[in-house]
C-alpha angles and dihedrals in degrees: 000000000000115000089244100031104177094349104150112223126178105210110198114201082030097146106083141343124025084354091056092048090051097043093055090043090049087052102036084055089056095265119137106234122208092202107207133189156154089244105050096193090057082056092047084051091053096043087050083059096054090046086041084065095045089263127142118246149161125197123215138190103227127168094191091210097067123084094206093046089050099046088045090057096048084050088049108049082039089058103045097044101021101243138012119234106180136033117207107185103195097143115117154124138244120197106169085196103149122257095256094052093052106130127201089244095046089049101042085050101049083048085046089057116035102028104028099051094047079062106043089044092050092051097045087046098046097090105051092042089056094052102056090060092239118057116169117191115196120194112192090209118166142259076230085059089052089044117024093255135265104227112005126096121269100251092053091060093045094051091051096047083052083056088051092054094032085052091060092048092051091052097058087044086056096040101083088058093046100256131119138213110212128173127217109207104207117198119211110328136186099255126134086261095062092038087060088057116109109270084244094062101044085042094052084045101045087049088057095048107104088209093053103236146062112268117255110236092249095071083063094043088050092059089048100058082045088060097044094049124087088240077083099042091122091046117097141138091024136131116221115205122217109175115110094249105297086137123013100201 
């Protein structure tokens, strides 16, 4: 039997990327995946992949800073499976704009994003993850959150250091109903995100990686199903790092 046979589990970001890769491994372990994204029709893709493999799916529109969208999509993925087990908040944004250029609004948006909607997601899930008896959040936060990044703009980093820290107060929140909140750190890894980054950054990254490449998002993927699974029941409020040794913390 798969290791998450008929676990429910809501993916945020799941379009494409690290929230693709997750959505199919999820699946691919037995797990129905409520796919959710931005772009609805890249959720819809991913959904037809999983159907595609005989696995069970549901796509979503989600625009993780907004209260009403969340709680819409928790409604939602309630209504149509009758519970949600596990949270994977992937969703998230990457402007490399210089320190200097940073304006309010950027910052206020990539906070918005990345820091806000692990927030919101994690309250409009938490009812339904405590009573199943064994609720897993999984935050995907950053290396740049641990160090204080090498090439990414300033508020990213201050928004996934905030997931980090959020992470450890929602473990000890689960933990009276058994379930546990754990982050995975990735270091720098081959998505379209990171495809879109000048040829200099993802060269000065890739020279500093121990291990002599950028991570696949299955290796991500593969952390994740590690921390949803009960082989992990007595992990919680860690950060797991993925980055192939740029930085051993």
């Amino acid at each position: 039997m798969s290791a998450l046979r008929d676990r429910v589990v809501l993916i945020t970001g799941a379009g494409s990327g690290l929230g693709r890769a997750m959505a199919l491994a999820f699946s691919r372990a037995g797990a129905i995946v409520v796919a959710a994204d931005l772009d609805e029709t890249a959720a819809q893709r991913v959904v037809g992949e999983i159907e595609a493999e005989a696995g069970r799916g549901l796509a979503l529109a989600l625009d993780v800073s907004q209260a009403e969208s969340v709680a819409h999509a928790v409604a939602t993925t309630v209504a149509a499976w009758g519970r949600l087990e596990i949270l994977v908040n992937n969703a998230g944004i990457c402007p490399l704009t210089p320190f200097p250029e940073i304006s309010r609004a950027e910052w206020e948006h990539v906070l918005a994003v990345n820091l806000t909607g692990v927030f919101l997601c994690a309250q409009a899930a938490f009812p339904h993850l405590c009573a199943c008896g064994h609720g897993r959040i999984i935050n995907i936060a950053s290396l740049a959150g641990r160090t204080g990044g090498v090439t990414v703009g300033l508020h990213y980093v201050a928004s996934k250091g905030g997931v980090i820290s959020l992470t450890k107060a929602l473990a000890r929140l689960l933990a009276p109903w058994h379930g546990t909140a754990n982050c995975i750190a990735p270091g720098p890894i081959e998505t379209p995100l990171t495809a879109a980054w000048p040829d200099e950054n993802r060269e000065l990254l890739r020279r500093q990686i121990p291990l002599g490449r950028l991570g696949r998002p299955e290796e991500v993927a593969a952390a994740a199903l590690y921390l949803a699974s009960d082989a992990a029941a007595f992990v919680t409020g860690a950060t797991l790092d993925v980055n192939g040794g740029i930085a051993m913390l």
